[in-house]
Every structure is written in structure tokens, then in C-alpha cells.
Biopython code that builds the backbone (N, CA, C, O; Angstrom):
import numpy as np
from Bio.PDB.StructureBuilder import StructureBuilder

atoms = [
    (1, "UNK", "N", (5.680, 2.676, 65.145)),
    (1, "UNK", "CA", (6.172, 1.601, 64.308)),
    (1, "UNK", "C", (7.418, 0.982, 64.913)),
    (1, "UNK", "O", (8.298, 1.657, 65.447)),
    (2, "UNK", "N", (7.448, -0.356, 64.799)),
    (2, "UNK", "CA", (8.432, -0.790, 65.177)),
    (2, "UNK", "C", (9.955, -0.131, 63.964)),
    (2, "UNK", "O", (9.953, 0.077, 62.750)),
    (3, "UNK", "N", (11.092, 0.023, 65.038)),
    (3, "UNK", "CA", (12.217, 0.227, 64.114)),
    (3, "UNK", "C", (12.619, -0.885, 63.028)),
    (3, "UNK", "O", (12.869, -0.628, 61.850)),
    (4, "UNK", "N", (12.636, -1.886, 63.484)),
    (4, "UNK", "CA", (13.134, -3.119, 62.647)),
    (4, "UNK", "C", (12.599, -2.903, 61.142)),
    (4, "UNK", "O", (13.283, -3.026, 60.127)),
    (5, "UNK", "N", (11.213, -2.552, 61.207)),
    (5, "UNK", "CA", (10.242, -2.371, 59.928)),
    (5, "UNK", "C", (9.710, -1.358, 59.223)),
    (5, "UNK", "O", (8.954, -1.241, 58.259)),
    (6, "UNK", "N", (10.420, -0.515, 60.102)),
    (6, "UNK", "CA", (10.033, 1.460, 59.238)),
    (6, "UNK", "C", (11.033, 1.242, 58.352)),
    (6, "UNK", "O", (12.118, 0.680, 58.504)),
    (7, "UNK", "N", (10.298, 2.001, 56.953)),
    (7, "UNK", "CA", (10.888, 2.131, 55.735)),
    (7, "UNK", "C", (11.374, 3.344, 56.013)),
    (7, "UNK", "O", (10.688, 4.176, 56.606)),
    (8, "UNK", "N", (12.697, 3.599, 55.588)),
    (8, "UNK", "CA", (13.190, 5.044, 55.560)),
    (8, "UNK", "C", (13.317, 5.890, 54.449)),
    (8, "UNK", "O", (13.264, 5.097, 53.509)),
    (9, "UNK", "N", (13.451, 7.004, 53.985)),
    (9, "UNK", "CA", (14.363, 7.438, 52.864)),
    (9, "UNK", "C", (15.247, 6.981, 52.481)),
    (9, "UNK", "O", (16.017, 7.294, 53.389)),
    (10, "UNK", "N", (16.050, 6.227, 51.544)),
    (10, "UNK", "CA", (16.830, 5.543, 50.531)),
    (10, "UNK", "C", (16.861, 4.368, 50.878)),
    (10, "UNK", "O", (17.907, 3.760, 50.650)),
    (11, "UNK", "N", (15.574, 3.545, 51.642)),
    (11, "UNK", "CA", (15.984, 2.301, 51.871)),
    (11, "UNK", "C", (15.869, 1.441, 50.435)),
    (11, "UNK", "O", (16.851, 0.734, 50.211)),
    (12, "UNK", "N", (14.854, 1.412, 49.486)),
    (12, "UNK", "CA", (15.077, 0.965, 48.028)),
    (12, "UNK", "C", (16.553, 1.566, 47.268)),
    (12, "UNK", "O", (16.821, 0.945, 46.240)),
    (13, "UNK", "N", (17.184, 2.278, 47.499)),
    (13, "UNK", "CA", (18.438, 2.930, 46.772)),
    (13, "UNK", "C", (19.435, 1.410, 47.520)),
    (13, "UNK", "O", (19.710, 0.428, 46.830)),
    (14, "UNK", "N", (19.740, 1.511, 48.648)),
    (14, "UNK", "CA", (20.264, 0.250, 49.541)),
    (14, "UNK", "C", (20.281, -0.457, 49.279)),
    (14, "UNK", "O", (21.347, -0.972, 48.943)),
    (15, "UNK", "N", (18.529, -1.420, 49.167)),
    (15, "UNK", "CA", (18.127, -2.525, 48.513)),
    (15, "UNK", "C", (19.443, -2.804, 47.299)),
    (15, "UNK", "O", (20.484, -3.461, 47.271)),
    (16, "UNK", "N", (18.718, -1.911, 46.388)),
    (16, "UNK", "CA", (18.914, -1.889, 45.108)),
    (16, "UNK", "C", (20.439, -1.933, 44.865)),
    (16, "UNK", "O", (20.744, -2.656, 43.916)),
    (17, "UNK", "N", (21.819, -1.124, 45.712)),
    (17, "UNK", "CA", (23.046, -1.013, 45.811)),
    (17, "UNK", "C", (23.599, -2.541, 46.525)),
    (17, "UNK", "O", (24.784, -2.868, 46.453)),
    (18, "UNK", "N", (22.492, -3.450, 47.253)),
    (18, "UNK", "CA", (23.068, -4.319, 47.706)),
    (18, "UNK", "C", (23.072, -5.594, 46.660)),
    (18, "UNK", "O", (23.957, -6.425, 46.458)),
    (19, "UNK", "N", (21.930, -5.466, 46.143)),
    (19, "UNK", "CA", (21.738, -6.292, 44.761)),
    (19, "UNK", "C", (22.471, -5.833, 43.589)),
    (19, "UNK", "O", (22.189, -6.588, 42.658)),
    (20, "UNK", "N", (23.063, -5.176, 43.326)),
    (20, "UNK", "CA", (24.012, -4.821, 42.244)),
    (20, "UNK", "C", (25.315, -5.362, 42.604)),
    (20, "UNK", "O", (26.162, -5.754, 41.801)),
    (21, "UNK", "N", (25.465, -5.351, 44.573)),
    (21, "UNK", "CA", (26.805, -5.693, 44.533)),
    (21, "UNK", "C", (26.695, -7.504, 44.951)),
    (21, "UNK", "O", (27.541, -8.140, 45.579)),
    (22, "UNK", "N", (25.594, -7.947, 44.468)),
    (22, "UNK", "CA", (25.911, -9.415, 44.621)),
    (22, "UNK", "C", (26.060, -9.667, 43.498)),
    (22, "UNK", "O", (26.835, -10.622, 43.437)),
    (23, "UNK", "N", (25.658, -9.253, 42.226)),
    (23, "UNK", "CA", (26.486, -9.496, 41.110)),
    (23, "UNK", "C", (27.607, -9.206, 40.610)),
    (23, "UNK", "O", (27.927, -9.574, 39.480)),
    (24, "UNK", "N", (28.239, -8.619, 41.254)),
    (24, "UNK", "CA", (29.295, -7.616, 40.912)),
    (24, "UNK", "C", (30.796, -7.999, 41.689)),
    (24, "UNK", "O", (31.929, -7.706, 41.307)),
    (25, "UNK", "N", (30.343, -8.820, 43.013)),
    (25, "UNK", "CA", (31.036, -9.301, 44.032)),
    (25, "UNK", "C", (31.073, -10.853, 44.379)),
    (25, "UNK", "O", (32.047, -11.480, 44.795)),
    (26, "UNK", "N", (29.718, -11.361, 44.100)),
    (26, "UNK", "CA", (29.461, -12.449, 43.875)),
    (26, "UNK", "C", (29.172, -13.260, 45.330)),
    (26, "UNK", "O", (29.143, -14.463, 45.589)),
    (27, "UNK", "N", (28.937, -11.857, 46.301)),
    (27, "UNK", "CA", (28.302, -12.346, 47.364)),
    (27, "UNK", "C", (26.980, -11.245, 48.203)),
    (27, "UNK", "O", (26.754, -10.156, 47.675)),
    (28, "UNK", "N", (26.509, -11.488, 48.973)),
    (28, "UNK", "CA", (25.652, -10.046, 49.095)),
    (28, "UNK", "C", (26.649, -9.409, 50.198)),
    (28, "UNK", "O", (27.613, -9.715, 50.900)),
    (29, "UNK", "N", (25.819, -8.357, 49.904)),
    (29, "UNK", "CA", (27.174, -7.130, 51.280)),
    (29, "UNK", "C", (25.880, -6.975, 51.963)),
    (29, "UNK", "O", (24.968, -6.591, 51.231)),
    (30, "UNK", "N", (25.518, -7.240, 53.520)),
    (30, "UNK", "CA", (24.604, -7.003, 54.292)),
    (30, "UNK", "C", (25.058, -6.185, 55.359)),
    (30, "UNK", "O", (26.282, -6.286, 55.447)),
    (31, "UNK", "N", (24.708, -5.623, 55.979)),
    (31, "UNK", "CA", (25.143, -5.258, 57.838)),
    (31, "UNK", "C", (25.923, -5.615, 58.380)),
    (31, "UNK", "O", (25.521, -6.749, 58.643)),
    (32, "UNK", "N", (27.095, -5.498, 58.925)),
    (32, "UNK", "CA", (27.520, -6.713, 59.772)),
    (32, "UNK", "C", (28.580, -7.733, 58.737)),
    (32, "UNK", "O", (29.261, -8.676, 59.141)),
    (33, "UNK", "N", (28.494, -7.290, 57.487)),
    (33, "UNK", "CA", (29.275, -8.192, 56.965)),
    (33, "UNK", "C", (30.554, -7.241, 56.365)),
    (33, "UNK", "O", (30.651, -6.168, 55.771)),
    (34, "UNK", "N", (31.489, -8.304, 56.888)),
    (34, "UNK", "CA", (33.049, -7.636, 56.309)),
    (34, "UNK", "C", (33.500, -7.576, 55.176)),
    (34, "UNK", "O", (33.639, -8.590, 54.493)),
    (35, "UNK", "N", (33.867, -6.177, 54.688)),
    (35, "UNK", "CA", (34.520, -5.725, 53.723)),
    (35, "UNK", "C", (35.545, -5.529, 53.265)),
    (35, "UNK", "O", (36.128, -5.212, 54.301)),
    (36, "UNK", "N", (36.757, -5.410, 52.013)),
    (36, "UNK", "CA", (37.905, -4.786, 51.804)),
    (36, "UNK", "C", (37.969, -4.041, 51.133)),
    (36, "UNK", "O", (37.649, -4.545, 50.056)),
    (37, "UNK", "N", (38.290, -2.612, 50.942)),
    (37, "UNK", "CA", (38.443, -1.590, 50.480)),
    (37, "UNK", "C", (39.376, -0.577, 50.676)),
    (37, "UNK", "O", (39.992, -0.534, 51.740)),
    (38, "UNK", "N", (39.624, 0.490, 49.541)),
    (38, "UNK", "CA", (40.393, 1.104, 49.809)),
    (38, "UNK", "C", (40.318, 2.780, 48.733)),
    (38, "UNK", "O", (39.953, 2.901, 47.564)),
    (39, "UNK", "N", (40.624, 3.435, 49.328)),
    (39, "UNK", "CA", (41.091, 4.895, 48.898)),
    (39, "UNK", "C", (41.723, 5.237, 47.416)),
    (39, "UNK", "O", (42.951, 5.327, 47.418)),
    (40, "UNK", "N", (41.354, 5.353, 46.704)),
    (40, "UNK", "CA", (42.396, 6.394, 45.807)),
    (40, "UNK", "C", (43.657, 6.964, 46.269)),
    (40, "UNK", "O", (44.720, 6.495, 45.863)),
    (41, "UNK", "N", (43.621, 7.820, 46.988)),
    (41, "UNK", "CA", (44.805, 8.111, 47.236)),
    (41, "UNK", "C", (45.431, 7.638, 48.238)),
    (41, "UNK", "O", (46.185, 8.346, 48.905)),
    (42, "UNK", "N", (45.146, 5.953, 48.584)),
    (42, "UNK", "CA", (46.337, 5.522, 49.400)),
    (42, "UNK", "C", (47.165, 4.647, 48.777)),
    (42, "UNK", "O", (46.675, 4.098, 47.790)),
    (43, "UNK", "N", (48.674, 4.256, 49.170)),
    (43, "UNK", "CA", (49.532, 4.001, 48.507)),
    (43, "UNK", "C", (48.954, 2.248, 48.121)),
    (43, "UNK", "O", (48.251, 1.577, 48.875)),
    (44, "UNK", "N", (49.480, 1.809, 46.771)),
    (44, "UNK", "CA", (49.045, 0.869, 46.152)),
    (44, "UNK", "C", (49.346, -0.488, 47.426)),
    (44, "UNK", "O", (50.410, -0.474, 48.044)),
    (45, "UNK", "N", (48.427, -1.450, 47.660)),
    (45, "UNK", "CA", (48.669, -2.330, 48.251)),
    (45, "UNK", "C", (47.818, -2.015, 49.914)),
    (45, "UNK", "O", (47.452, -2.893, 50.695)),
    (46, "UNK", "N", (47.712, -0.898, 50.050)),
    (46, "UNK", "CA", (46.774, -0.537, 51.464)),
    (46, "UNK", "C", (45.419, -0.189, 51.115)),
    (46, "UNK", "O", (44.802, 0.595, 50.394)),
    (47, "UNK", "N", (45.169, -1.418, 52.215)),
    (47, "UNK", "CA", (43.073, -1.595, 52.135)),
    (47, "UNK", "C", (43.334, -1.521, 54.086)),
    (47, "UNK", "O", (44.105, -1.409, 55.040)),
    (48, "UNK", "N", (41.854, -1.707, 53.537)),
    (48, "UNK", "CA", (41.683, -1.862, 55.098)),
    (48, "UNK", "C", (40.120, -3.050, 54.811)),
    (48, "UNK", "O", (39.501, -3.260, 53.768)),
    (49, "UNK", "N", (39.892, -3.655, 56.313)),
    (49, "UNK", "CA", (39.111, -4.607, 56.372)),
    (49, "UNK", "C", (37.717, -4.551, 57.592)),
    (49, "UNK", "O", (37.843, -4.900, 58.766)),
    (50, "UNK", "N", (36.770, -4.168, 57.134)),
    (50, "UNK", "CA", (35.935, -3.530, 58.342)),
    (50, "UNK", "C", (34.406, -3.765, 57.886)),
    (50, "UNK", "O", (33.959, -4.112, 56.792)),
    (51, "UNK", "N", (33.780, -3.470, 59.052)),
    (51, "UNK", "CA", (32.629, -4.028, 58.951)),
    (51, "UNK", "C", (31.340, -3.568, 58.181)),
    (51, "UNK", "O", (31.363, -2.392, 58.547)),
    (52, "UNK", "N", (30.445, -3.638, 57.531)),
    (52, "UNK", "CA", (29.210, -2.891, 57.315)),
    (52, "UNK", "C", (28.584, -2.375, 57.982)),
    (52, "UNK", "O", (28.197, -3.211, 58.799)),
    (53, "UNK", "N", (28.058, -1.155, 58.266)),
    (53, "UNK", "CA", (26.943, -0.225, 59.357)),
    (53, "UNK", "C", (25.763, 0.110, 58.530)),
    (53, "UNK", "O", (24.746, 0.538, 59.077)),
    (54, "UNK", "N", (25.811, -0.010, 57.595)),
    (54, "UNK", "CA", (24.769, 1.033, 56.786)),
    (54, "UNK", "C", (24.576, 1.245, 55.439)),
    (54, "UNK", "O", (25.122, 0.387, 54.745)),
    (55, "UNK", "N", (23.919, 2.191, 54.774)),
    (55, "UNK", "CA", (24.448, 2.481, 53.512)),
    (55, "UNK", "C", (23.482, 3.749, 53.680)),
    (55, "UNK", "O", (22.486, 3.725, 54.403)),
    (56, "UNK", "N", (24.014, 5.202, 52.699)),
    (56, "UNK", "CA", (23.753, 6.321, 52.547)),
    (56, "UNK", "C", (23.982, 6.428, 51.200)),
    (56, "UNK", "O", (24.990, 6.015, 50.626)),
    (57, "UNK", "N", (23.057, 6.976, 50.701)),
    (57, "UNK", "CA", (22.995, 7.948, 48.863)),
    (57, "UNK", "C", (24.032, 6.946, 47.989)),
    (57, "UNK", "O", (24.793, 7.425, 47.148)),
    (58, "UNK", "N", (23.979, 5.527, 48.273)),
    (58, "UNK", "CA", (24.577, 4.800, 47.525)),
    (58, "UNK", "C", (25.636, 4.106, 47.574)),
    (58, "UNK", "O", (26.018, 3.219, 46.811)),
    (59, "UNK", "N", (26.512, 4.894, 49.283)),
    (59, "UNK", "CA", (27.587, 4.510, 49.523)),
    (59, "UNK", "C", (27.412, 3.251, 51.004)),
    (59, "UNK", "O", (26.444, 3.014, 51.727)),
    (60, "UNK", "N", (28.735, 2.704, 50.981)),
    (60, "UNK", "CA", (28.321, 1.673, 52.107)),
    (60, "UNK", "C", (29.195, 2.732, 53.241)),
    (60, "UNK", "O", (30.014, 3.601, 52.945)),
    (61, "UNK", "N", (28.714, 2.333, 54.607)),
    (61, "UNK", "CA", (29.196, 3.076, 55.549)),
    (61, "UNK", "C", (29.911, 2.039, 56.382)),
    (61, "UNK", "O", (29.227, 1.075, 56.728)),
    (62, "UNK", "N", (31.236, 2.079, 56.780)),
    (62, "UNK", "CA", (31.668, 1.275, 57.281)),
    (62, "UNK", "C", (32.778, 1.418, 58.964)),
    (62, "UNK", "O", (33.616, 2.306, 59.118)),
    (63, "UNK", "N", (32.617, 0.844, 59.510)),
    (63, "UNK", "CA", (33.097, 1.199, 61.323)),
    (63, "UNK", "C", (34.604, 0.827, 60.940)),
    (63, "UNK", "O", (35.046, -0.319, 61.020)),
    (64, "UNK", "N", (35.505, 2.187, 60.417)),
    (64, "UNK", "CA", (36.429, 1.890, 60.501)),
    (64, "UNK", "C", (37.496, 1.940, 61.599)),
    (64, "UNK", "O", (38.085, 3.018, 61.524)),
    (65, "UNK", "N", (37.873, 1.320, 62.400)),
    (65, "UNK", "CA", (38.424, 1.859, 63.958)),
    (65, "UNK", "C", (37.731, 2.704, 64.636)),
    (65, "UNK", "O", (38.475, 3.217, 65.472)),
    (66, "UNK", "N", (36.304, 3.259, 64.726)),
    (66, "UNK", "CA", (35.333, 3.342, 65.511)),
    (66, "UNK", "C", (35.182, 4.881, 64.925)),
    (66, "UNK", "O", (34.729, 5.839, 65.551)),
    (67, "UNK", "N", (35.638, 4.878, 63.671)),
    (67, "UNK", "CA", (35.403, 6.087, 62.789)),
    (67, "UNK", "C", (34.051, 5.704, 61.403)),
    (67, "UNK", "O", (34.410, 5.387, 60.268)),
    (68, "UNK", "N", (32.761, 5.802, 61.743)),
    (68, "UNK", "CA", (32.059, 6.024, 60.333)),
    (68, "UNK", "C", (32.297, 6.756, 59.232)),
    (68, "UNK", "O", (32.085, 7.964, 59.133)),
    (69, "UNK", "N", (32.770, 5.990, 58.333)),
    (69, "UNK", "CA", (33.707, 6.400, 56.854)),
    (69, "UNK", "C", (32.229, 5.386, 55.208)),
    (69, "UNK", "O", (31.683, 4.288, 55.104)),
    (70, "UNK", "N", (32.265, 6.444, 54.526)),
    (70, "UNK", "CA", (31.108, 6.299, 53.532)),
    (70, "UNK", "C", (32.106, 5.950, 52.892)),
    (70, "UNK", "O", (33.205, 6.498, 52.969)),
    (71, "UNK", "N", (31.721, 4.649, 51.936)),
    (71, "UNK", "CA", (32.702, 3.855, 50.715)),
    (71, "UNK", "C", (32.157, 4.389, 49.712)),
    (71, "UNK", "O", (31.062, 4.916, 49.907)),
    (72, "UNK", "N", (32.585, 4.413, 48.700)),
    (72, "UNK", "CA", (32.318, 4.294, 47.594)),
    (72, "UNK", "C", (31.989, 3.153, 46.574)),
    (72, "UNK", "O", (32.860, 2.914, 45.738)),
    (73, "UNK", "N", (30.962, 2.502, 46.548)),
    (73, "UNK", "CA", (31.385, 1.182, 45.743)),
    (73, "UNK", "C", (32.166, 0.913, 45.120)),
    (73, "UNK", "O", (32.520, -0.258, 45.251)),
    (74, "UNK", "N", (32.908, 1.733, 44.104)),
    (74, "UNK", "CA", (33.547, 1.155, 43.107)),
    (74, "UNK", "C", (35.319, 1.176, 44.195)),
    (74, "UNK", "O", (36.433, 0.940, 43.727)),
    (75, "UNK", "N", (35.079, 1.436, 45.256)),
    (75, "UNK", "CA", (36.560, 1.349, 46.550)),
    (75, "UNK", "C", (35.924, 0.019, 46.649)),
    (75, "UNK", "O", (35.551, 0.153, 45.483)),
    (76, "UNK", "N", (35.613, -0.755, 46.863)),
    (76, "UNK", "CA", (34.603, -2.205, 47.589)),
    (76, "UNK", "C", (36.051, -3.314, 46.376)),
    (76, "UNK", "O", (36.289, -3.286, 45.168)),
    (77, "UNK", "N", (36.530, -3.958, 47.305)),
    (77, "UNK", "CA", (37.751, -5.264, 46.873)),
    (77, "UNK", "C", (36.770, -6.123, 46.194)),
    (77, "UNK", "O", (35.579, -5.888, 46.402)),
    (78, "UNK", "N", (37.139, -7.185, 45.331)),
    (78, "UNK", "CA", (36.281, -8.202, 45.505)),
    (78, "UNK", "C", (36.431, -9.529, 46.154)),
    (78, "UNK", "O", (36.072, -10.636, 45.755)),
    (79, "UNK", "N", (37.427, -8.947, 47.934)),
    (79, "UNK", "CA", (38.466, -9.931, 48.485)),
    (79, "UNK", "C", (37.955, -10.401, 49.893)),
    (79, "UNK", "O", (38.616, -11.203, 50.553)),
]
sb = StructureBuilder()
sb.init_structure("model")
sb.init_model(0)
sb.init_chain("A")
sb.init_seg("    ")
for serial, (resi, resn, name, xyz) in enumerate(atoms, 1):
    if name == "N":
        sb.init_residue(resn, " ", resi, " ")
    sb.init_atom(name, np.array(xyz, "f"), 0.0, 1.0, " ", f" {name:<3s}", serial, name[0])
structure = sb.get_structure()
């Protein structure tokens, strides 16, 4: 099978997490598209701004300084 078109395990969970966050964000979050987010426990006012790679068990995965770091949606700015 071509890669482009193999269905994987949680690819409907993805789907489904990317369509929740176009209502929610009011734009779609795809691959490749930049994000702002941030931590709980970092000090108020620090996000960081980085790209989409992926998404896993609900979370978005994002290339933060060449570190893969799983978001949490409800970390996702709406900025």
C-alpha cells in the first residue's frame, strides 16, 4: 500500500481531534501547520510556537526545537 493512503490505528481519533479543533479554534490544525501553546507549569506569559508532526491518542505532536513533545489540546492557544 501506498503510505500516503494506509489507514492506521487512531487515524479517525485525529480526524475527529482535528475537527473538534476547527470549531474550537476557528481554524483547522493540519500537519505542517503552526501552533501556540503552552505548559501548566510554565510561568504565566511563556508559550512556545511550533509546528504540527502528527497526532497520537488525541494529542497533537509537535517539533519543538527538534524535540517531539505530545500537546495536550486543551495547552493549544487560540493565537
Amino acid at each position: 500500500m501506498d503510505a500516503n493512503t494506509e489507514r492506521m490505528p487512531g487515524d479517525a481519533e485525529a480526524f475527529a481531534a482535528a475537527a473538534g479543533m476547527t470549531d474550537l479554534y476557528g481554524r483547522r490544525i493540519e500537519i505542517g501547520s503552526e501552533i501556540t501553546w503552552r505548559l501548566d507549569e510554565w510561568p504565566v506569559g511563556r508559550c512556545s510556537k511550533d509546528r504540527v508532526c502528527g497526532w497520537r491518542a488525541g494529542r497533537v505532536i509537535v517539533d519543538h526545537g527538534g524535540e517531539l513533545v505530545e500537546v495536550e489540546t486543551d495547552q493549544i492557544l487560540p493565537f
